[in-house]
C-alpha positions as CSV (number, residue, x, y, z in Angstrom):
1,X,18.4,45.8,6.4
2,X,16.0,43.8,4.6
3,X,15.9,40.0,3.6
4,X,13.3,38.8,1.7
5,X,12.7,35.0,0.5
6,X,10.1,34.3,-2.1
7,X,8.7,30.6,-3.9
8,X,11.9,29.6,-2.3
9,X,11.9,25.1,-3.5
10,X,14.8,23.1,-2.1
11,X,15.2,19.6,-2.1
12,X,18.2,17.5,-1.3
13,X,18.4,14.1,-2.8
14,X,14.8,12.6,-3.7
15,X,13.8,14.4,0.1
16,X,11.6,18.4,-1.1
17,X,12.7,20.2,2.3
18,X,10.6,23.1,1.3
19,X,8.0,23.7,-2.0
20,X,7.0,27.2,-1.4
21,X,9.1,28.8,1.4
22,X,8.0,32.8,1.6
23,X,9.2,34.9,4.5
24,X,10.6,38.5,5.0
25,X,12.1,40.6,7.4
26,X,13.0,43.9,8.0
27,X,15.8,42.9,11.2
28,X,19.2,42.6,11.6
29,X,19.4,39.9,13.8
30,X,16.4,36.7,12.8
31,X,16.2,33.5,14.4
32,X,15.2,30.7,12.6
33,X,13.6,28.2,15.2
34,X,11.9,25.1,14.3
35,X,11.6,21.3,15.3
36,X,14.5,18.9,14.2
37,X,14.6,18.1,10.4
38,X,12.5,21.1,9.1
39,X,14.9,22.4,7.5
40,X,16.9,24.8,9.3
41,X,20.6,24.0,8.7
42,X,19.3,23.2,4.9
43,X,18.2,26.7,4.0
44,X,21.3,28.2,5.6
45,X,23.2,26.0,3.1
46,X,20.6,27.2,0.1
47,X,21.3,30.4,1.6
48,X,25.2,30.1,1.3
49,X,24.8,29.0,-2.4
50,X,26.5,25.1,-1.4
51,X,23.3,23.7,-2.4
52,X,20.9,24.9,-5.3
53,X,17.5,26.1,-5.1
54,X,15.0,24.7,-7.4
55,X,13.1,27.9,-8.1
56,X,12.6,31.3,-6.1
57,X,14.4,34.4,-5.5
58,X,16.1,35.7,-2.8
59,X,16.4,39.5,-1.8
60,X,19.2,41.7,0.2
61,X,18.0,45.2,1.0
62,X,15.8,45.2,-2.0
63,X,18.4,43.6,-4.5
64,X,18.1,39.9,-6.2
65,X,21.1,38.1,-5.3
66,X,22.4,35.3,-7.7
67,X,23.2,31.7,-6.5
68,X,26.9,32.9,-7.9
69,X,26.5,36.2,-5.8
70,X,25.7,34.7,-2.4
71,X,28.7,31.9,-2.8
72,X,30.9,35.1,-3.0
73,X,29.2,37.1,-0.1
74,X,27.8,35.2,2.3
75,X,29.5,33.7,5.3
76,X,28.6,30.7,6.4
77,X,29.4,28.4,9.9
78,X,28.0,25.1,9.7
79,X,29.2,21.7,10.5
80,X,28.3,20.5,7.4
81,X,31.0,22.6,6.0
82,X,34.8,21.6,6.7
83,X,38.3,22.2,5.7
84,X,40.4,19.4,4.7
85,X,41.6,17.9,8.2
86,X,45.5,17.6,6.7
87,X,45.3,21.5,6.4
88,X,47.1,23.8,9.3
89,X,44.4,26.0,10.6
90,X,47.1,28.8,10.9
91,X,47.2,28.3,7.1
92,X,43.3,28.7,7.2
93,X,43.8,31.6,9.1
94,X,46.5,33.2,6.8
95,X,44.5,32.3,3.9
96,X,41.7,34.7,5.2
97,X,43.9,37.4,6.5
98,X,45.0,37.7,2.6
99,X,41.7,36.9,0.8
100,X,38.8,39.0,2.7
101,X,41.4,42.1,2.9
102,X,37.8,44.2,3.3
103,X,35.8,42.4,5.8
104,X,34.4,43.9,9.0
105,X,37.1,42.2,11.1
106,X,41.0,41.5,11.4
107,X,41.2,37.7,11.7
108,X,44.1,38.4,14.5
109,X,41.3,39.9,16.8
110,X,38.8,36.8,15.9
111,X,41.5,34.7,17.0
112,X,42.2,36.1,20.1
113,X,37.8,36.4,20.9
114,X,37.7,33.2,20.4
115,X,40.9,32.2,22.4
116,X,42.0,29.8,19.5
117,X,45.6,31.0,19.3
118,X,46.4,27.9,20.7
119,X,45.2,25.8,18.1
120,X,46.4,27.9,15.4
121,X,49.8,24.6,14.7
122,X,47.0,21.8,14.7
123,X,45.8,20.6,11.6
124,X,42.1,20.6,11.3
125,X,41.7,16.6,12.2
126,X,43.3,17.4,15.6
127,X,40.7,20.0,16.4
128,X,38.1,19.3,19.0
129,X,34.3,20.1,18.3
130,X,34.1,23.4,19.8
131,X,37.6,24.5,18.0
132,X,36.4,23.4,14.8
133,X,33.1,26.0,15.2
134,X,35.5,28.5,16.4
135,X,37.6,28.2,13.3
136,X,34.4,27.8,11.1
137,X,33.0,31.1,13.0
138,X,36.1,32.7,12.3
139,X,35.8,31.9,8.2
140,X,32.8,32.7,8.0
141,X,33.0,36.6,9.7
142,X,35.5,36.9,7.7
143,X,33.8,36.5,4.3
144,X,30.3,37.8,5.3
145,X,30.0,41.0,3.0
146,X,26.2,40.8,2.4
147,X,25.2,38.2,4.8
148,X,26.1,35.9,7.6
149,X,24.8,32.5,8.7
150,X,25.2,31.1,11.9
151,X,24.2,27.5,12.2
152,X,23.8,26.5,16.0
153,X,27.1,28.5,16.7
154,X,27.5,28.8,20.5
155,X,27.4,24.7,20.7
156,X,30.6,23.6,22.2
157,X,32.3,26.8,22.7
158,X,33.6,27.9,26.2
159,X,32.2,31.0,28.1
160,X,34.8,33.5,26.9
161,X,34.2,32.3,23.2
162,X,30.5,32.1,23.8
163,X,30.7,35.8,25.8
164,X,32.9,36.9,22.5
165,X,30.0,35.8,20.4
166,X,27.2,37.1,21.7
167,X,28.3,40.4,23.2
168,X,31.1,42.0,20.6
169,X,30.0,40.2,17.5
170,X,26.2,39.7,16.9
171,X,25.6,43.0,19.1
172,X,28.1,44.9,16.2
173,X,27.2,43.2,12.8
174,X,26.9,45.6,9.9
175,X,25.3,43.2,7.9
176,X,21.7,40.6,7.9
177,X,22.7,37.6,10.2
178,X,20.3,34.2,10.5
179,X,20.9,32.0,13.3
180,X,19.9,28.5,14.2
181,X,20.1,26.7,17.7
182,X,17.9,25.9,20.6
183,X,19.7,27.8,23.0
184,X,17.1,30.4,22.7
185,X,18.1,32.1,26.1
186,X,21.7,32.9,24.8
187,X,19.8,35.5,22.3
188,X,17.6,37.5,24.4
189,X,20.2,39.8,24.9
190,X,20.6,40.5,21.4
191,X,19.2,43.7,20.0
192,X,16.7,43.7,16.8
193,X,16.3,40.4,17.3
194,X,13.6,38.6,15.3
195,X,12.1,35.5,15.6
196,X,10.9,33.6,13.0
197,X,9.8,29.7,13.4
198,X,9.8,27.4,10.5
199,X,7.2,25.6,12.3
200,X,4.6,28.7,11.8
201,X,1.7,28.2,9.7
202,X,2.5,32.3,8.8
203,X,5.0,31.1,7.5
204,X,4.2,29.7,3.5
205,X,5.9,26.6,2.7
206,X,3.7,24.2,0.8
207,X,6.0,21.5,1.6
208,X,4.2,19.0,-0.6
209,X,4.9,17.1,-3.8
């Protein structure tokens, strides 16, 4: 697996989050570290294609991948993404049962890892924190088809969910997966696990007007 980012510019609002970025890697597993506000959970968005980049490319095993490209293949679990909280999220569920008929997983056995069965008759306003990343896990293995992002996902999930996570999903991904968090110590365990800080000076990102 190979992900490659190159004269990557974001900026959201009047704020540049990053004027240059340049960083590749050859590993299934990267995590992104970095201090709060350098852009972390922004170039997972980039990444997602839910916000634009200004200029730059960015690479999957060798291949350019449109902004229209990574909208349709990339999953993405962020808090800064939500469902409408009127919706059921057993119609969330059924939704991605039907759409992502090819995905790695079977959304029945991503609801019982993640013990969210219960939850399935709540609309998405009544879910707590941790069963709203649970549910926003759950989208977003189920449309990952060329990569998966994973923004601070074990926050607020209970030790079976967290267990589920860490030891029959990210061990068995089949395709490039960036995660965020500080809980660096829930990762060790992970094999071909890279990590790269946004904070590096290796890293290029020219983050000036």
């Amino acid at each position: 697996m190979n992900l490659s980012l190159k004269h990557i510019r974001i900026s959201r609002g009047n704020k540049l989050i990053f004027g240059d970025l340049n960083f590749q890697s050859s590993s299934k597993l990267i995590h992104l570290t970095g201090q709060n506000g350098v852009g972390k959970s922004s170039l997972l968005l980039a990444l997602s294609g839910l916000i634009p980049f200004q200029s730059g490319t960015v690479s999957i095993n060798n291949n350019v991948v449109s902004c229209k490209d990574l909208v349709a293949s990339v999953g993405l679990s962020s808090i800064e993404v939500t469902t409408p909280p009127a919706v059921l999220a057993k119609h969330v569920t059924r939704y991605l049962a039907k759409r992502y008929l090819n995905s790695q997983y079977q959304v029945d056995d991503l609801i019982a890892g993640f013990n969210f069965a219960s939850q399935l008759n709540n609309t998405v306003g009544e879910l707590s924190e941790g069963s709203l990343r649970k549910l926003s896990l759950i989208t977003a293995l189920m449309k990952a088809q060329a990569l998966l992002l994973l923004d601070e996902p074990v926050n607020g999930l209970d030790a079976k969910s967290n267990h589920f996570l860490i030891n029959d999903i990210l061990t068995n991904m089949n395709v490039c997966t960036l995660l965020t968090g500080h809980a660096e110590s829930a990762y060790t365990q992970l094999p071909d696990l890279e990590i790269i800080s946004l904070d590096s000076p290796a890293i290029e990102k020219n983050n000036h007007l």
